[in-house]
Structure formats: C-alpha cells, structure tokens
C-alpha positions in Angstrom: 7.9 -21.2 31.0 11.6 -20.6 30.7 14.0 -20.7 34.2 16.5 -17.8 34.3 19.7 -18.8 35.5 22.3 -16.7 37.2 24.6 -14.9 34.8 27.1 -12.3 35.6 26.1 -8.8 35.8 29.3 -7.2 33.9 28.2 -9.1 31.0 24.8 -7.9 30.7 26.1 -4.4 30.7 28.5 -4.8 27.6 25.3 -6.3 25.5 23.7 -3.4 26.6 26.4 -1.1 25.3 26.6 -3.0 22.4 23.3 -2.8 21.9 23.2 1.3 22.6 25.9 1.8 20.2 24.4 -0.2 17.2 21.2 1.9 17.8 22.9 4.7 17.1 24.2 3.2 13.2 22.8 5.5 10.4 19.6 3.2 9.1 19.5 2.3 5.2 15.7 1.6 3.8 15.6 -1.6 2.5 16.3 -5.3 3.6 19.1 -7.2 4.4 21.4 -10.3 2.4 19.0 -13.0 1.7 21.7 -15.8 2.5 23.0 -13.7 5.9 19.2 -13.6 6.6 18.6 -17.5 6.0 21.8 -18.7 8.3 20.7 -16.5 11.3 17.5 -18.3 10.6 18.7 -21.7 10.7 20.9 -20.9 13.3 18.0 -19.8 15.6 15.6 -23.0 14.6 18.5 -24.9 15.2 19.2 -23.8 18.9 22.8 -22.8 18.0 23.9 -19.9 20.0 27.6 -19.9 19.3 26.5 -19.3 15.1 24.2 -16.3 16.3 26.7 -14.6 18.0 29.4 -15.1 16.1 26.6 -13.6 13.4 26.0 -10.9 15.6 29.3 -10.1 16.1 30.5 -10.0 12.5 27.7 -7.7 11.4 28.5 -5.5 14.4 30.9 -3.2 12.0 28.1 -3.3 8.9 25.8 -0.7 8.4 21.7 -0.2 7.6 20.0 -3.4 7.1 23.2 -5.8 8.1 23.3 -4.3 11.0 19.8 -4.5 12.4 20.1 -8.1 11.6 23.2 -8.5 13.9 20.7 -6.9 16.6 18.7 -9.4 16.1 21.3 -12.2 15.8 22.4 -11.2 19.4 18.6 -10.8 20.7 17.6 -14.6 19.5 21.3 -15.7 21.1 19.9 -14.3 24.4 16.6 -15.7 24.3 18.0 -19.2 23.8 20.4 -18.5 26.5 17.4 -17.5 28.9 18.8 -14.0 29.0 15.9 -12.0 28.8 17.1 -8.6 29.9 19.8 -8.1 27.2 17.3 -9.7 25.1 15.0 -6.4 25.3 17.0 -4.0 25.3 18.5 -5.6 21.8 14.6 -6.3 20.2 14.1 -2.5 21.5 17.1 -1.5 19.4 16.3 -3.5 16.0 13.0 -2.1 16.3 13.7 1.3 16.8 16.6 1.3 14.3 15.6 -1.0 11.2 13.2 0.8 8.7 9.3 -0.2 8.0 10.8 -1.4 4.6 12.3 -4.1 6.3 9.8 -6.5 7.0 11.6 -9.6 7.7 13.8 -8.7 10.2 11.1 -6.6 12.2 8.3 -9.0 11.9 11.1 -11.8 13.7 11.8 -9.0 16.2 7.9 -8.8 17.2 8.3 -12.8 16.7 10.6 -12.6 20.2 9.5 -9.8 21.4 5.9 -12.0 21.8 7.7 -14.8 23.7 9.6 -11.9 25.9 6.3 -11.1 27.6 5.3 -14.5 27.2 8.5 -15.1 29.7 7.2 -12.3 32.0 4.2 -13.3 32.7 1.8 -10.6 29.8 0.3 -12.7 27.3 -1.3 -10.3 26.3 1.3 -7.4 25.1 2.5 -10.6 23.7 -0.6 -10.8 21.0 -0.3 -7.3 20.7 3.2 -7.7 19.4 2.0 -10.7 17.6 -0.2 -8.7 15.8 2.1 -6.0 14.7 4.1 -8.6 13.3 1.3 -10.2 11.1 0.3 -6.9 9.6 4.4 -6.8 8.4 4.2 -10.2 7.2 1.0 -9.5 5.5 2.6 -6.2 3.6 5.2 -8.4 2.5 3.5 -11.4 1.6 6.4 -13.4 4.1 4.7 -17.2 4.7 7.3 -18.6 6.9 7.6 -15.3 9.0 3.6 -15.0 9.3 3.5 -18.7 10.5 5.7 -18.6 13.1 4.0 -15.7 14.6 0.8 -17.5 13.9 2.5 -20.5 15.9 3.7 -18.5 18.8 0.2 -16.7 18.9 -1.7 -20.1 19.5 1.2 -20.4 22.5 -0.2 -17.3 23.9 -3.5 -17.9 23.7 -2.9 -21.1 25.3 -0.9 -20.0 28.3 -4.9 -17.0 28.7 -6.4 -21.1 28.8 -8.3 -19.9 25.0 -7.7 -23.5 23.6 -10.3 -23.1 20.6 -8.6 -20.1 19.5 -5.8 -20.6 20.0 -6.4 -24.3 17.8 -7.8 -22.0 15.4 -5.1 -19.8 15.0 -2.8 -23.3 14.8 -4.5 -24.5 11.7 -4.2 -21.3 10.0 -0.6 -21.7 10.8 -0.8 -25.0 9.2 -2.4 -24.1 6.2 0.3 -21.9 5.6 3.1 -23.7 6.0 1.4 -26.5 4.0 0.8 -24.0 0.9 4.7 -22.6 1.4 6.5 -25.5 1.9 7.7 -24.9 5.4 8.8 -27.9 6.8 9.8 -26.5 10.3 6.4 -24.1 10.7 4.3 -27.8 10.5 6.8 -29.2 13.4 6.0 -26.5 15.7 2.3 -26.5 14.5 1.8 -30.3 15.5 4.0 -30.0 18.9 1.7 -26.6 19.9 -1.3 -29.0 18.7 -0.3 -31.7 20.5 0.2 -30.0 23.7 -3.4 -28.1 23.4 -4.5 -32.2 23.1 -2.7 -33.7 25.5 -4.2 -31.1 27.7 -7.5 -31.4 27.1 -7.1 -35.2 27.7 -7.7 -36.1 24.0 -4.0 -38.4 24.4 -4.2 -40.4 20.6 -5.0 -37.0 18.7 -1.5 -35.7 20.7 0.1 -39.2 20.0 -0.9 -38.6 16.1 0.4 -35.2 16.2 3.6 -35.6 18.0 4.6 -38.2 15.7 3.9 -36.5 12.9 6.1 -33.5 14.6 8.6 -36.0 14.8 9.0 -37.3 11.6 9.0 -34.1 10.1 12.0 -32.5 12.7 13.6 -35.8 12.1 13.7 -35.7 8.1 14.5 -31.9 8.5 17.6 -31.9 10.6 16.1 -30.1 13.2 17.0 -31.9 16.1 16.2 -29.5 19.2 12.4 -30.1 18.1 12.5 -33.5 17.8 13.9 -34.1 21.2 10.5 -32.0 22.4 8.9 -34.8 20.3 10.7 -37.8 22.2 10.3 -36.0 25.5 6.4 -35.3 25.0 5.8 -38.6 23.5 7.1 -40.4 26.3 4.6 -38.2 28.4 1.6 -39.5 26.3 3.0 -43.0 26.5 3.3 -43.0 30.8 -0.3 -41.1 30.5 -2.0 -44.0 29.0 0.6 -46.7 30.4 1.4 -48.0 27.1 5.4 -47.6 27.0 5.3 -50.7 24.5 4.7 -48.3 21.5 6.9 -45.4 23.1 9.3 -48.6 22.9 8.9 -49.5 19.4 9.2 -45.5 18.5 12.1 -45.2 19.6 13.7 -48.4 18.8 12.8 -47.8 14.9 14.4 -44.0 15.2 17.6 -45.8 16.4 18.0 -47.9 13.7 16.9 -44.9 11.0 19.6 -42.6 12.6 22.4 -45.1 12.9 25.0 -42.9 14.0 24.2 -39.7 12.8 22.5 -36.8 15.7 24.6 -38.1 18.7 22.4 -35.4 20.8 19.4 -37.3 19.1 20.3 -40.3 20.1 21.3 -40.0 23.8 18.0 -38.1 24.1 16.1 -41.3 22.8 18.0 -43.7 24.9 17.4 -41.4 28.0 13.4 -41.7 27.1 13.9 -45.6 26.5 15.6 -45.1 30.1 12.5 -43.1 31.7 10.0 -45.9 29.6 12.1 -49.0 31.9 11.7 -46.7 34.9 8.2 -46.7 34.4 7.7 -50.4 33.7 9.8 -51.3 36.8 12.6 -52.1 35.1 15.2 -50.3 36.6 18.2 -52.6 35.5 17.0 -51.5 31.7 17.2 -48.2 32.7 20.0 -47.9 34.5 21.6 -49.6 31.1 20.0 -47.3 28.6 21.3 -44.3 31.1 24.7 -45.2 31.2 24.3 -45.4 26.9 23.0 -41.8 26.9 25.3 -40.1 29.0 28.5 -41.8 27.2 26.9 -40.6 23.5 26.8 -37.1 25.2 30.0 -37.1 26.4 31.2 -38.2 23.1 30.2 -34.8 21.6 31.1 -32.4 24.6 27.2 -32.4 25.8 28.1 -31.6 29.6 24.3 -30.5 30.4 22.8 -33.7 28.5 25.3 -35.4 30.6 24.2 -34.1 33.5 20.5 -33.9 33.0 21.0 -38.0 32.0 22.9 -38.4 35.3 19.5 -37.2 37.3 18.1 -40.2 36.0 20.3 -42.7 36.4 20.9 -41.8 40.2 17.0 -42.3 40.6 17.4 -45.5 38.9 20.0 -46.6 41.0 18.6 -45.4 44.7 15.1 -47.6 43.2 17.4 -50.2 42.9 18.8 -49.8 46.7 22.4 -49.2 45.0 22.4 -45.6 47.4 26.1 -44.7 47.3 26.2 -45.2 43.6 22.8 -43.0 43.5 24.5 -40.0 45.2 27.4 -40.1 43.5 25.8 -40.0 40.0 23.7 -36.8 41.1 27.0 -35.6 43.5 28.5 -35.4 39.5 25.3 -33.8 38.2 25.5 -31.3 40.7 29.3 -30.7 40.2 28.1 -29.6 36.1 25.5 -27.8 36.8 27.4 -25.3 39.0 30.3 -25.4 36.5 27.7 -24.4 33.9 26.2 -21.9 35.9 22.8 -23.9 36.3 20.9 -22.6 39.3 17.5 -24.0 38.4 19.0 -27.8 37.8 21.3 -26.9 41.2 18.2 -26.4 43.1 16.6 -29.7 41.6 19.4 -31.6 42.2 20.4 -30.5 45.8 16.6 -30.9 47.1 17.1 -34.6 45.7 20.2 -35.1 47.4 18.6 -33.2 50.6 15.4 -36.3 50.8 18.4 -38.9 50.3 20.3 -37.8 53.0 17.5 -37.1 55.5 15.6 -41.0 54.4 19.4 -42.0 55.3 19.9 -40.5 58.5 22.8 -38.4 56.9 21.1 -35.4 58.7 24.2 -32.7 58.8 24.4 -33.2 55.0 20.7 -33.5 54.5 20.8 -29.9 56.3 23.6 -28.9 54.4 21.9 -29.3 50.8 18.9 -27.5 52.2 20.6 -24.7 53.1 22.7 -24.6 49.7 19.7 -25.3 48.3 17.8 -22.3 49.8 20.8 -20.1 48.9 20.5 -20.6 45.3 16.5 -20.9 45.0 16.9 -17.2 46.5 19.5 -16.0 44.5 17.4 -17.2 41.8 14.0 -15.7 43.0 16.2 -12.1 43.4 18.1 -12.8 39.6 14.2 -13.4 38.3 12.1 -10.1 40.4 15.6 -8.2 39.3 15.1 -9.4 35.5 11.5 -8.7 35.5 12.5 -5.3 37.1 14.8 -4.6 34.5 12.2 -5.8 31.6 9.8 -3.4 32.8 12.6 -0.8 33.3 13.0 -1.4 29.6 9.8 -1.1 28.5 9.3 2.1 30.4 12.5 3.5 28.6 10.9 2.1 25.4 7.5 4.1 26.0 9.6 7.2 27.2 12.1 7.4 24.3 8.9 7.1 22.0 7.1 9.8 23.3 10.4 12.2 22.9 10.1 10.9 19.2 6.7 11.6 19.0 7.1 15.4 21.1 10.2 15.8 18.6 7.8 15.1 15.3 5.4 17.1 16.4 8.2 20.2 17.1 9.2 19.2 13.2 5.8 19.4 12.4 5.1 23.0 13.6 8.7 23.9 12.3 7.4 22.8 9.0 4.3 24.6 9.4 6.1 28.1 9.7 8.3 27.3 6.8 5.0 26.8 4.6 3.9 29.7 6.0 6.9 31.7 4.7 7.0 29.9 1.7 3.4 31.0 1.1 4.1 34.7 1.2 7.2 34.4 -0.9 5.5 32.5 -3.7 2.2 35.5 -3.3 5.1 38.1 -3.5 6.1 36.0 -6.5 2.7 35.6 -7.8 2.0 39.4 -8.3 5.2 40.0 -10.0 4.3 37.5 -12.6 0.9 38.9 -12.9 1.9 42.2 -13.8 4.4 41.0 -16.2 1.6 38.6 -17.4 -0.7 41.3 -17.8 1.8 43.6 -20.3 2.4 40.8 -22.5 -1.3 39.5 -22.7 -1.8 43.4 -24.0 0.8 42.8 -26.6 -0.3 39.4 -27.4 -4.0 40.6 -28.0 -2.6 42.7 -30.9 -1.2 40.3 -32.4 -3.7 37.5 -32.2 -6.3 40.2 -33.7 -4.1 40.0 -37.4 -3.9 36.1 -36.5 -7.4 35.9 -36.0 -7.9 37.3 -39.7 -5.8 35.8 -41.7 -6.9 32.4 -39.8 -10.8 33.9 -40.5 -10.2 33.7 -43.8 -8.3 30.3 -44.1 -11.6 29.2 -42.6 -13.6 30.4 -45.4 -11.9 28.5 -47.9 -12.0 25.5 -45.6 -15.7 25.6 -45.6 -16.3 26.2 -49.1 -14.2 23.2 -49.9 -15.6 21.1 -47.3 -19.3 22.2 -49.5 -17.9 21.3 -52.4 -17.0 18.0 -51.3 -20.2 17.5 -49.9 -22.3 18.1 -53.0 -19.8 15.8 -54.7 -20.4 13.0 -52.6 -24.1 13.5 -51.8 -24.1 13.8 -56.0 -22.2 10.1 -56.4 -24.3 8.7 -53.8 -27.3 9.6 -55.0 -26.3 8.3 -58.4 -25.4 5.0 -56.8 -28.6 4.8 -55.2 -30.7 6.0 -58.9 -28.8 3.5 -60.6 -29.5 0.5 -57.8 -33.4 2.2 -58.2 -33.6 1.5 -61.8 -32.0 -1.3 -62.2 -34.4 -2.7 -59.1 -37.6 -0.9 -61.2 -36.3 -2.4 -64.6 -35.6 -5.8 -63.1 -39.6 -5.8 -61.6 -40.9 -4.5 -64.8 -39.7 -6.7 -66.8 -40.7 -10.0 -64.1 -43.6 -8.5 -63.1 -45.4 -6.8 -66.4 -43.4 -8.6 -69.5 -42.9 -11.2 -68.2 -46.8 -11.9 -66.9 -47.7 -10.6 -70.3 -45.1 -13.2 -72.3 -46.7 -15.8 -69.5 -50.4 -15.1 -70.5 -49.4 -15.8 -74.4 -47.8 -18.8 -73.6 -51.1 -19.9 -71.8 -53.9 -18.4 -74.7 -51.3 -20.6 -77.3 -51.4 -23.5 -74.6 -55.1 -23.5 -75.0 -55.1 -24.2 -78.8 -52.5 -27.7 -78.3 -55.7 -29.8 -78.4 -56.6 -28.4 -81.9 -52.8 -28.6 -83.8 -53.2 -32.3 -84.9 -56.3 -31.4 -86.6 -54.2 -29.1 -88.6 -51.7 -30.1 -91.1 -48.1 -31.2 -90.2 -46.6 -28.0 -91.0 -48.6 -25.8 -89.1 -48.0 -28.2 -85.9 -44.4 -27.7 -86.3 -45.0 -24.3 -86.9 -46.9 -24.2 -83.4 -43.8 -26.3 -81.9 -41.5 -23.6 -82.9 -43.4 -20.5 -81.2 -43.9 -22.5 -78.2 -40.2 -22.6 -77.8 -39.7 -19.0 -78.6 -42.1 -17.8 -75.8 -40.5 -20.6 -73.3 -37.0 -18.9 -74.3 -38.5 -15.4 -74.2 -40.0 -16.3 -70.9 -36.8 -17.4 -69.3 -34.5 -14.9 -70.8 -36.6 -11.9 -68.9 -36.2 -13.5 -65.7 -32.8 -14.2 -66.5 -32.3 -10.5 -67.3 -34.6 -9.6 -64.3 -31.7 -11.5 -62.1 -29.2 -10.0 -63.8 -30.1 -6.4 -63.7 -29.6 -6.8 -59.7 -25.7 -6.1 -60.3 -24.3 -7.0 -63.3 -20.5 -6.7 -62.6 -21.5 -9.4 -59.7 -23.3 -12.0 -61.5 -21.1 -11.9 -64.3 -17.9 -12.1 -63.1 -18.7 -12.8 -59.3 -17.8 -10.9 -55.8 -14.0 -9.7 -56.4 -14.9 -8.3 -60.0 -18.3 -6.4 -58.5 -16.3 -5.3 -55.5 -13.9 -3.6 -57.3 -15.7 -2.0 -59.8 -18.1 0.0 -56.3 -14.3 0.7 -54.6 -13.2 2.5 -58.2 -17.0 4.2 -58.3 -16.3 6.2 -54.8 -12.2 6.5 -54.8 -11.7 10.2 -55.3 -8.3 11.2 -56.1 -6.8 13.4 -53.1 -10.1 13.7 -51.0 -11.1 10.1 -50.9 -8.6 7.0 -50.9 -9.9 3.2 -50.9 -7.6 0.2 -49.8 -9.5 -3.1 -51.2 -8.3 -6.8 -49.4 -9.6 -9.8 -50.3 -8.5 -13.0 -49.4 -10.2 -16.9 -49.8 -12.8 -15.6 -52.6 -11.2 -17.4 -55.7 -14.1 -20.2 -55.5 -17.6 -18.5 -55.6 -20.3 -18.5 -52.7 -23.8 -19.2 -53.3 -25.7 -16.1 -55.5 -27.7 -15.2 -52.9 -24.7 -14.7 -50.3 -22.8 -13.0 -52.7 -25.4 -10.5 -53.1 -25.9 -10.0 -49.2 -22.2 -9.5 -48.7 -22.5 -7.2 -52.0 -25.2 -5.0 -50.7 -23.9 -5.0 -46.5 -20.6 -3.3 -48.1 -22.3 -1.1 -50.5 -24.5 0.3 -47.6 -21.1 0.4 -45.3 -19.7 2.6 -48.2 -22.8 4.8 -48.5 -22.5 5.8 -44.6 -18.8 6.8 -44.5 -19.2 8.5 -48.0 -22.5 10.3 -45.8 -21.2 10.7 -42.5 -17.8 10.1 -41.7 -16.0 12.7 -43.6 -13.3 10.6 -43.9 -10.1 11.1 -46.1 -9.4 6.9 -46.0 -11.2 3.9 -46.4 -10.6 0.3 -46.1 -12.7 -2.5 -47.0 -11.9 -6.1 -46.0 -13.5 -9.5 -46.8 -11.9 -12.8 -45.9 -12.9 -15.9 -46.5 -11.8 -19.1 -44.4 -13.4 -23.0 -44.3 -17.2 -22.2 -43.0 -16.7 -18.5 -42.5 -16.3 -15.0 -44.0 -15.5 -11.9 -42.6 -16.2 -8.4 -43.5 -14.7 -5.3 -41.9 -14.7 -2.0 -43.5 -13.3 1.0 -41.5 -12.6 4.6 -42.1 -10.3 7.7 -41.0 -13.5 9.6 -40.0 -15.1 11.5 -37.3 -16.8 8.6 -35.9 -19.7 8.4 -33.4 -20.7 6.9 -30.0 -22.1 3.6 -30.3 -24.0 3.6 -26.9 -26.2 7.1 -28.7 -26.2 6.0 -32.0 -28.0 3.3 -31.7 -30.4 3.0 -35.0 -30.2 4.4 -38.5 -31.7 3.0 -41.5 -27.9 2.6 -42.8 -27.0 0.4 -40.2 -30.7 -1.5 -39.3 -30.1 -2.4 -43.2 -26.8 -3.7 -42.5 -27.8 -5.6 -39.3 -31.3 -7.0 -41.4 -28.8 -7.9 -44.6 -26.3 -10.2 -42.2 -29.5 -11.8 -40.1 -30.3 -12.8 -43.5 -27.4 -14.9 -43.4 -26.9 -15.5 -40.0 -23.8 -13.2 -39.1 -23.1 -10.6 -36.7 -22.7 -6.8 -36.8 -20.0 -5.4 -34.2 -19.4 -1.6 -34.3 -16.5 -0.5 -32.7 -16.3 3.9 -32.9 -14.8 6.6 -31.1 -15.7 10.4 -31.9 -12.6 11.9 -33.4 -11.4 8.8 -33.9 -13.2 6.4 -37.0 -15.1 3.9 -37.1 -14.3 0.1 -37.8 -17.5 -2.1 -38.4 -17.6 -6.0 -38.8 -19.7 -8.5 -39.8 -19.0 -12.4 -39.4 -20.9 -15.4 -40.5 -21.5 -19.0 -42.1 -20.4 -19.5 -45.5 -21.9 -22.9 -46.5 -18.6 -24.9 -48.5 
C-alpha cells in the first residue's frame, strides 16, 4: 500500500480548479491522437511524472477528446506522486466528461480509479471499477488496456486474500498479452504472480517468475519494474538464504547494462549491498553502498540517494563505525525533509531515536522521538484528511449523478409532452389529408374505370396470343416426340421382326451347308453368294435399326445433331436459342453421345412445356475427363423444394445416372430456371 506524504494544501486546490474547469470543456465523440495517447502511456509505465504533466498541461487549452486525455495525464501524475485526492477529483472529471465512444481513455481512467480505492482501503469498489473497465475494453477489442485491468484485478483480489482467483484472473491477463504482443502487461503479470507465490511460500515458482519479470522490464526499457524485480528477488534470495544466486543475478545484469540505466544500476548495487549485509559481510556492503549512492548522485537521484544512505548507516553502526552511521542517516534525514518525505522522516528519525538511546545520547534520543511523533501525526491527520476528502469526492460524485439522472428524467417528461403535442398536430394533419385524399380517390376512380377497359381489352389479345403460342409449341413438341416414336417403332421393327425373319433364313439355308458339296460347283458358289447377301442384309438392318435412333447424331456426331434440335424449336420473335459448345471437336463414345443427346432434348421439351420462356440457352463443355451441360431459360421458373418429381426431370436424373453425372436445379419463381448436369467422359 502506498504512504501519503505531506503536500501543501494551496496546491491541491489549483488541481482541483484545473480539474473543475476542464470538466466544464464542450465533449467531442470520438477518441483521441493515437501518438498523444501512446506517450502519456509510456510516460505512465515509465514512472515519469514531469512528461505527464507537462502532457497534461499542454492539452489543457485542447478541446473534446485531447482534453479528457490531459485529465487523465494529470490524474496518473498524481497517483505516482501519491496524491490521491487531486487524483479523484481528476478520474471523476475524465469520466464524467469524455464520451462512451472513447474507450481507451475511460477504460485507463477505471484502470486508476481501481488502484484509488485499492489505496483507501475498498477492494471492492475497486473490482467494480475494474469491471466497468473490462466491458470498455471488451467493446473495443483494446488488449493492452483489458490486461492491465486484468493485472490490477488479480491485485485486488489478492489484497480480499482470493489467491486462486485472483491467479486465475493473472493468467488470463497473460494470455492476453502473450496473443497481443505486450511486452509490459507479461512484466506486471509475472511480478503479481510472483508475489501471490512468494506468499503462499511456493519461493522457486516466485524466483522463476521474477526473473522472467526481469528479463522482460530489462529488454523493454522499463526500468521502474525491474527495480520491483531486483528488490523482490533479493527477498526470495534472504527467504531461502541463498544470496549466492541473488549474487550472480545481479553480477550478470551489470555487465549486460554497462553503463546504460544509472537508476538501474545503483538499484542493483544497493541489493548486492543488502545481499553482503545478509551474509555478514558488512565491509562488501558498505563498498557496494557507497557505489550506489555515487551512481545516483550522478543523475540528480536525491531519494535513491537517500534511500541508499539508510543502508549504508546500518552497515556502518554493524560495523561499530557509530559516528559515521549517524551521520550517513543525519544526511538521509536532511533529503527526505527537503523532499517533503514524511513517511521516510518517520523511518529514519525512529532509527536515529534507538541509536541515540543504545548510546546514552538520551536528550537527542528524546529529541528524534518527539520529531518523530510530530510528523507520524501530521501524517496520520494528512492520511484520515485524504481519505475524508476521497470519500467527500465520491459523495459529490454520487450526488452530481443523481442531478444528471433527476435532470434526464425532467428531459424525458419534457419530451413526453412534446410528443404529445406533436401527436395532435400530425391527427389535425392527418384529417386534412384525408379529406383531400378522399376528393381525389373520387376523381381517380373515374378515370381508372376507362383505364380498366382499354387495359381489359389489351388483356384479351394478350391471352389469345399467349393460346396461340401454346398450341404452337404443344404442336412442335408433340411432333418431336411422334418423330422420336417412329423412328424408336421403325428402329424395333426392323431389329425385332426383319431382322428375326432375315435371321431365321440365314439359319433354314444354314441347315442345307452339309448337302452343297453333293451338288455341283456352281450351285455351291451359288449358295456362297446368298449366304453373304443375308449376312449383309442381316447387318445392314441393325445398322439401320442404330441409326434410326437420331440420324443427324450418328452421322455427323454431337455438335451437328445439337444444332439441327436448337434450329427445330428457335421461333423467330417468341422463342430465341443461344447454342455454346466448347471441347466436342473429338467424338465421345455412341452411347454417351446419345445420353447427352436425349438429357438436352428432354431439357428442351420442359422449357418449351413449362417455362414460357422468351430465351433459351444451352451449354455443353467438354474438358480432360469431364463434360458439362447447362441449359437455362428466361422463364417463370418453379420452387425446387415443391417440385420435386416430374417425368421430365426423373428422365433427366435416370439419363445422367446412366453415365454417372449429376443433376443440380437451381430456380426461382419469376425468375428462370438454370439446370446442370456434370459427369465422366472416358478420354
């Protein structure tokens, strides 16, 4: 849990007047500068507050979206400054004041508004905000946002002791970040983890994770988390007494940092310092001290310094060096009240208190205590005053959103009467159009009476012609189907009956082979001769049998015989036929010819039946192994899920079994028809 320190009061209040003013900004839906967005990000994993409120301050003078991200800027600013109060008040104003559409900066807002109440004490309107925030992220599909809030909802439910869910809700988190990328959500995954761990007692599993948390802040430059790293490492390490690894840790980061992250640095030689301390080694850690607090110094760190300082002066009292020991904490106490430290001036006065007191220094010893007792009150009042004037802001919060909510319900009923109003204007309205409506339907019905004849009558010729063409077609179909009769009947006549009878001469003249050499030479020749004629006859009227099936096709083939049946039914002005053919210059088999043949000619017959169609296109395509056949019409089609069977098409499906294709029929009423077939063609 975060210490408050003192701050001054005057302070406070311009934030808050800030803060009051930008609430008052007109609001533009929509989302803020992607790159503004990212820096206050980075800024705020990064720790640095002087970026955020130089941010803040810049979009102070913006408007809409810009704006509720300054809000924001300033809000994270306070929270790493441990001011909570402004803090409030500023999350209050970005989420009163930015729009739903802005998900980003609202679902951070909720983010800090989570570890807010986490500061005061109530986890639990904590995960309430935390789940506000989620259901933004969610909306707008935000990873990085979503697993922050998942990370700082594991926090919470680890401070109400719920360490299974709150691991749960950790992996989630980790999932996440894994499938997005985000380096800095797995860092503050594994540190939460390893914290749950190291709790629970399970000290490698937080080793492991802590290390991993550390190699990841390390590679990604953020170096606030991976002094959490060093600092919780070293924990694990005095836990289990086994410093020699904390040792070789941290020796190996040295020598990968070289002399980049001066901050990083002095924070690893202060642990090497605390591992010494541990082992007894006090001259180490006095060394490794006195290397810390001159790296920090080197980049203007006055609280490293004097954080660093702490340990060197316990170092140096172990070491019976007192006065040395006194006056190192004598100059940490001297930066923390320059910096306005009261927690680390408590810590450090109740040291010097037991120094003075185990060294019979008792008028100092009491003077540190009561210095000491000073501040720790000052702070207890600054910390019951800032949790007075959290809850003062929440109260203000609930009270300003019930005026909201009294003032949309005032709109509401406002907008009620204006409906109301509207209502009996548009009835007022309403009956003067119906009148007027009802004058010209009078007039109208006149005139539609003389429409209505003349239109009666256009009818009548419509239907006569639409007999006409009937008859015609039903006439050429039926001729088509006469002709394919006869020439069926002709072609079993002649295999069945002359052809049996040719077959039974050629059998009685069989018989009398055995008694032709008793006869003379000529009259065995003779024999010979009409043998041949009847074998000829014989095979000529089952050629001619064959033949009669279609004669254009076995003659000249598929293309010839398809063209002659697309000429047969093309009726100029009521009927036109588009023929396309394409890979039929080398024949099929007969009998596949045939098929094909016949599955069209039946296609044809059921548009030139049914489909009243004023166009008609047939299709066949042959490719390596395959043909296709697709004939479709203009007409009034059907609905393939009612029309199920018809001999037409149950001819057509029992024609392409034959050859092992497929029928697909796809219709629409009022729309045509388009039916394929697709199968084998044996090369």
């Amino acid at each position: 849990m975060r210490a408050l320190p003192v701050h001054p009061i005057g302070r406070r209040a311009r934030l808050l007047a800030c803060a009051l003013v930008l609430c008052v900004l007109p609001t533009v839906h929509g989302a803020p500068n992607d790159a503004t967005y990212q820096r206050m990000q980075d800024a705020a994993a990064r720790g640095d507050v002087a970026t955020l409120r130089t941010l803040s301050t810049a979009l102070a003078r913006a408007r809409g979206p810009e704006a509720h991200l300054g809000l924001l800027a300033g809000a994270v600013a306070e929270y790493r400054s441990d001011n909570m109060v402004p803090c409030r008040q500023l999350l209050d104003s970005v989420l009163h004041a930015s729009p739903p559409a802005d998900a980003r900066t609202r679902s951070v807002a909720y983010k800090f508004s989570a570890l807010v109440h986490n500061w005061a004490g109530d986890a639990d309107a904590g995960l309430a905000d935390v789940d506000r925030g989620l259901a933004l992220a969610d909306s707008a599909t935000l990873p990085y946002e979503r697993t922050d809030l998942l990370v700082v909802q594991g926090e919470l439910l680890y401070e109400l002791a719920a360490d299974e869910a709150a691991l749960q809700a950790l992996a989630q988190a980790q999932r996440l970040a894994d499938r997005s990328g985000y380096g800095r959500g797995t860092c503050l995954v594994r540190i939460n983890m390893g914290r749950i761990r190291y709790a629970q007692e399970r000290y490698d599993e937080a080793w492991d994770d802590f290390t991993r948390a550390l190699a990841c802040a390390t590679s990604g430059g953020w170096d606030p988390i991976a002094q959490n790293c060093i600092n919780n490492l070293a924990g694990v390490a005095a836990t289990q007494q086994r410093f020699d690894r904390a040792r070789h840790l941290y020796d190996s980061m040295l020598t990968a940092l070289g002399q980049r992250s001066p901050e990083l640095r002095a924070r690893i030689k202060s642990q090497l310092g605390f591992v010494a301390t541990e082992e007894g080694d006090h001259a180490t850690a006095v060394a490794h001290y006195r290397e810390a607090i001159a790296i920090s110094r080197s980049v203007g760190d006055r609280k490293g310094v004097a954080r660093v300082q702490q340990y060197l002066s316990n170092s140096l009292w172990d070491m019976g060096r007192r006065e040395e020991a006194i006056a190192a904490r004598t100059e940490a106490l001297r930066t923390a009240l320059e910096l306005h430290q009261g927690t680390v001036e408590v810590e450090i006065r109740a040291g010097l208190w037991e120094w003075y007191e185990a060294m019979g220094r008792c008028p100092e010893a009491l003077e540190q205590a009561a210095y000491m007792n000073q501040v720790d009150d000052s702070l207890q009042k600054a910390r019951f005053s800032d949790r007075m004037a959290l809850a003062d802001v929440r109260f203000e919060t609930e009270r300003k959103e019930h005026r909201i909510a009294e003032q949309e319900q005032a709109l509401e009923l406002a907008a009620a009467e204006d409906r109301r109003k509207t209502v009996q204007r548009m009835a007022l309205v309403a009956a003067v159009l119906a009148v007027t409506i009802i004058a010209l339907l009078l007039w109208r019905t006149l005139r539609e009476r003389k429409r209505a004849a003349a239109h009666e009558r256009i009818v009548h010729q419509q239907r006569v012609d639409e007999l006409m063409r009937r008859s015609e077609l039903d006439a050429l179909n039926a001729m088509m189907e006469g002709q394919e009769k006869e020439r069926d009947r002709l072609a079993k006549d002649l295999h069945d009956r002359l052809g049996s009878m040719l077959s039974a001469i050629k059998h009685q003249v069989g018989a009398l082979e055995g008694e032709v050499h008793q006869v003379r030479q000529d009259q065995s020749l003779q024999y010979g001769k009409v043998n041949r004629l009847l074998d000829e006859a014989v095979g000529e009227v089952r050629r001619i049998s064959h033949d009669m099936i279609t004669v254009a096709l076995a003659r000249f083939g598929l293309v010839k015989a398809m063209e002659d049946l697309c000429d047969s039914v093309r009726l100029h002005g009521r009927l036109a036929v588009e023929l396309n053919m394409h890979g039929l210059e080398r024949r099929m088999e007969r009998s596949r010819e045939i098929t094909v043949y016949r599955i069209v000619q039946e296609l044809i017959s059921n548009v030139l039946k049914h489909a009243q169609a004023s166009e008609l296109s047939v299709g066949i395509t042959r490719v390596p192994g395959r043909i296709s056949v697709i004939v479709s019409d203009d007409g009034r089609g059907f609905d393939p899920k009612t029309v199920v069977h018809g001999i037409g098409l149950d001819n057509v499906r029992a024609r392409a079994a034959s050859i092992g294709a497929l029928v697909r029929i796809d219709s629409t009423p009022g729309r045509g028809t388009t039916i394929s077939v697709e199968g084998p063609v044996v090369e």
